[in-house]
N, C-alpha and C positions, 0 to 999 in steps of 0.2 A: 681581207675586207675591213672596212672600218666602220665607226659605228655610223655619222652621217652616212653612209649607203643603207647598211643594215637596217637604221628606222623604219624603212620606207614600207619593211614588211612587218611591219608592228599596228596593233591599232590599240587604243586606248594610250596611247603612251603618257604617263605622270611618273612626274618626279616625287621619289619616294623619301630620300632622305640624302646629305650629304654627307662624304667620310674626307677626314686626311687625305685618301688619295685620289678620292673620286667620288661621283656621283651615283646612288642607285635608283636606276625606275623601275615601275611597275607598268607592265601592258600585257595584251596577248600576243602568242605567238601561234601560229598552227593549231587555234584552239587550246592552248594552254595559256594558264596564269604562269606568266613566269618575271623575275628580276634580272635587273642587266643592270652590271657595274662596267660604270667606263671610266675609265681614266681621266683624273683633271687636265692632266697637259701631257705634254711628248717625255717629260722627264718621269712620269709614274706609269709610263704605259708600259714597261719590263715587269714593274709589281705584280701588274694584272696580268699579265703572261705568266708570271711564273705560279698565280695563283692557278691561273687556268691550269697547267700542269700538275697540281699536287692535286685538285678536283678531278682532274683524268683518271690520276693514280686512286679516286676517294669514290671514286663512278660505282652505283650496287650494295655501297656500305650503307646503313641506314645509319642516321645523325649525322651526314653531312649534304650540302647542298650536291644535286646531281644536274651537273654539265651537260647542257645541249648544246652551246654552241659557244666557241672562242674566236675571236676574230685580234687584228692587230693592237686594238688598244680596249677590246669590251667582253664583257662574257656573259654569257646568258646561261640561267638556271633557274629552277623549278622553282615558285615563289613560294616560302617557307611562311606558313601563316601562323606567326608563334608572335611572343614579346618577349623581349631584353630582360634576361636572370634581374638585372640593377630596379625593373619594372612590376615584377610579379610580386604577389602578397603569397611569399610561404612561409608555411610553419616551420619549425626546425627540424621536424621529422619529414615534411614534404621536400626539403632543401638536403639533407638526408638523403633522400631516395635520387634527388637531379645529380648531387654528388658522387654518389654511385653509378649513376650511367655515365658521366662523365669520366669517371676513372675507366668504365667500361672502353670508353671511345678514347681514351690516351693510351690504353695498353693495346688497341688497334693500332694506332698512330706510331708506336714504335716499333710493333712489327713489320709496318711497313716502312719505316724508316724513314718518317716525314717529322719534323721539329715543326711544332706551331707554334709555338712564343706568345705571350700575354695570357698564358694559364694561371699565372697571381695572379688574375684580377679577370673576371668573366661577364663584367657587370653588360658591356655591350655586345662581347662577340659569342653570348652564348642564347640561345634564344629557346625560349618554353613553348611546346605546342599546348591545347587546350587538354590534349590526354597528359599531360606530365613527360610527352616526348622530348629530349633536349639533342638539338643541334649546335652543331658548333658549326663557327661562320667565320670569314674572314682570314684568307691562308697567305695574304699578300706579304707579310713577313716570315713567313715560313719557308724551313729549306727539307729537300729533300736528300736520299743516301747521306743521311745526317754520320759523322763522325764517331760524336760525341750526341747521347743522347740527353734531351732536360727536362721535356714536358711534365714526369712527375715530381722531380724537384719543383718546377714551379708551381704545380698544384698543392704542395704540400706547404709551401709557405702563404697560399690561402685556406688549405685548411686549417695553420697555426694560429693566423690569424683572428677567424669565424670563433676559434674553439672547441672545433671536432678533434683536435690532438695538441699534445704540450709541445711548444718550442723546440723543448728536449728532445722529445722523440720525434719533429720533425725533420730536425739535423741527426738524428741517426739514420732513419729512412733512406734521408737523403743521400747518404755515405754510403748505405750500402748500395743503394739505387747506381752511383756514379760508380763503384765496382764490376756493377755489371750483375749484380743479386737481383732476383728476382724479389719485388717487395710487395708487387700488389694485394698476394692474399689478406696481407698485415693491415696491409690501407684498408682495403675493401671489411675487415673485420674491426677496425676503429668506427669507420663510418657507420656501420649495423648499427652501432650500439643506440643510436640517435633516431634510428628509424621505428 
């Protein structure tokens, strides 16, 4: 199905906001608030496919959007009522705490063996609920039965950056990360210190 059909059982439908690949609105579905990202054109509609599928695999987990419905070029999920990390007024001890669920939800991500990509940089795909809940959003670059894993290499070159750990020890991290060592407890015990 595509999304011109699909509208027609939506009501409230508003455009929420525009991305690189596409469009997201807001309306009801079946008495839900939910978001529907469609595709710009016929050349981004595989993104949003293949988002929809690492959301199938993400379906239960809390901090990530939950999939109700995929269709050929649009997907619909549960409307996440939070704002953009790049938008929130936190402290360093509050950014602290978002940083550590975060890390929570990357070391989800590699067990299950999904690569999200744009973890340096969270300003828009990572969203604050009003309780300090953080979701991560936007999987249309990500690959799944990943290889080679990176998500916390890339988080570690934004926590290098912020100032939650040295350069230094972000590139060791990182090294042993890319051997296959477990490093989270190390991250997760840098990040403490802040909180």
């Amino acid at each position: 199905m595509r999304f011109e059909e699909f509208k027609e059982s939506l009501k409230d439908l508003q455009l929420f906001s525009k991305g690189w690949r596409g469009y997201i609105y807001r309306a009801k579905w079946k008495g839900i608030d939910v978001a529907i990202k469609v595709a710009k054109d016929s050349e981004r509609e595989y993104a949003i496919r293949k988002e929809g599928e690492i959301l199938k695999l993400l379906k239960g987990y809390r901090g990530f959007p939950q999939l109700l419905e995929a269709g050929e070029d649009f997907l619909v999920y549960e409307f996440i009522d939070g704002i953009p990390i790049e938008k929130a007024s936190l402290t360093r001890s509050q950014k602290a705490f978002v940083y550590l669920r975060v890390l929570e939800l990357i070391e989800l991500l590699d067990r299950l063996g999904v690569n999200k990509e744009e973890l340096h940089k969270l300003d828009k795909n990572t969203l604050i609920g009003k309780d300090l809940e953080v979701y991560l959003i936007d999987f249309e670059r990500g690959s799944m039965q990943a290889k080679k894993r990176h998500n916390l290499s890339q988080f570690l070159q934004l926590l290098a950056r912020e100032g939650f750990l040295t350069l230094q020890k972000a590139k060791e991290l990182g090294i042993s990360y890319s051997k296959g060592e477990e490093v989270y407890h190390e991250v997760r015990r840098l990040i403490q210190a802040f909180v």
